[in-house]
C-alpha positions in Angstrom: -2.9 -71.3 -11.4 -4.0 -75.1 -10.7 -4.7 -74.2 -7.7 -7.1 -71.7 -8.3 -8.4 -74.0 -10.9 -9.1 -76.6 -8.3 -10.9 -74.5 -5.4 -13.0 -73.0 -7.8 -14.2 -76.7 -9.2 -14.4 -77.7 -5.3 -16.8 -74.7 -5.0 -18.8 -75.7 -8.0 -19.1 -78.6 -7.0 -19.9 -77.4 -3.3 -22.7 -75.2 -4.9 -24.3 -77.8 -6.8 -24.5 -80.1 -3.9 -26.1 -77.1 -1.4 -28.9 -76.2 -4.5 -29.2 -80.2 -5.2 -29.9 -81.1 -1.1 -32.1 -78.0 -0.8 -34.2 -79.1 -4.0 -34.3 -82.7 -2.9 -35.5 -82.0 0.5 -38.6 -79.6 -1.4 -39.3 -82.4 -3.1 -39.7 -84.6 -0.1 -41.5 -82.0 2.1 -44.2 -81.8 -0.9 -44.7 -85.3 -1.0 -45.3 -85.5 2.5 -47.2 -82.3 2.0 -49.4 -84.4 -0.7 -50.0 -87.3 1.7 -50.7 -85.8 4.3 -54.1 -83.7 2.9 -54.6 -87.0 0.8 -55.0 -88.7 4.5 -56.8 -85.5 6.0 -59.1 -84.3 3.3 -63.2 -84.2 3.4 -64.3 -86.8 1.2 -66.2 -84.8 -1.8 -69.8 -85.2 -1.7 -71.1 -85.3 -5.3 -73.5 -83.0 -6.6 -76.3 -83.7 -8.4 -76.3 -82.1 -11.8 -79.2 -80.2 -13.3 -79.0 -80.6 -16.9 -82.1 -78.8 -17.7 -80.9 -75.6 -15.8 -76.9 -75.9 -16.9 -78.5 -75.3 -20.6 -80.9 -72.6 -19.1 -77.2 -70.8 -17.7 -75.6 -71.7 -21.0 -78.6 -70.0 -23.5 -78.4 -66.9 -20.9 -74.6 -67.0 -21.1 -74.6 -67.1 -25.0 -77.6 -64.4 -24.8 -75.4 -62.0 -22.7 -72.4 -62.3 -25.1 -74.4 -61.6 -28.4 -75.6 -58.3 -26.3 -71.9 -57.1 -25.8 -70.8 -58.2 -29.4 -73.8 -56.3 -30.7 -72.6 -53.6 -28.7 -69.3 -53.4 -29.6 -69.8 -53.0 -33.1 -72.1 -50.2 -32.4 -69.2 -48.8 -30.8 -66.7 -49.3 -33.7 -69.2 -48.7 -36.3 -69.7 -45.2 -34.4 -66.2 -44.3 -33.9 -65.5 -45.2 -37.4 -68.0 -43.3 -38.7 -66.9 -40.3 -36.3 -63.1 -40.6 -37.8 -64.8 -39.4 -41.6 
C-alpha cells in the first residue's frame, strides 16, 4: 500500500513539473514574442484629428439610432396592438 502511495505522489509530482516547464517555457517564448515586434514594429504615424467632422459622425450616429428606436416602438406598439 505505501508503495502505491509513493509512485502515485512521484507521478504528481512528475505531472506538475511537465505542466510547470511547459507553462514556463510559454511564458518565455511570449516575451521574446513581445520583444521582438517591439524591436520590428512600424513606428505609428499620428493622425491628425478632425474635431469638427468626429461631431459631424457623432450627430449622424445619434441621428441613426433615434431612427431605429423610433422604429422599434412602432414595431412593438403594432404588435401589441395586434395581440388585442
Amino acid at each position: 500500500m505505501e508503495d502505491m502511495v509513493a509512485e502515485s505522489v512521484k507521478y504528481t509530482i512528475l505531472g506538475m513539473g511537465v505542466v510547470f516547464l511547459f507553462l514556463y517555457t510559454l511564458v518565455l517564448l511570449l516575451r521574446l514574442q513581445k520583444n521582438l515586434i517591439a524591436r520590428y514594429k512600424p513606428e505609428s504615424c499620428s493622425v491628425p484629428v478632425d474635431h469638427k467632422r468626429a461631431a459631424e459622425m457623432e450627430h449622424e450616429e445619434l441621428k441613426r439610432r433615434k431612427k431605429v428606436a423610433a422604429m422599434m416602438a412602432a414595431i412593438h406598439h403594432h404588435k401589441k396592438r395586434q395581440g388585442q
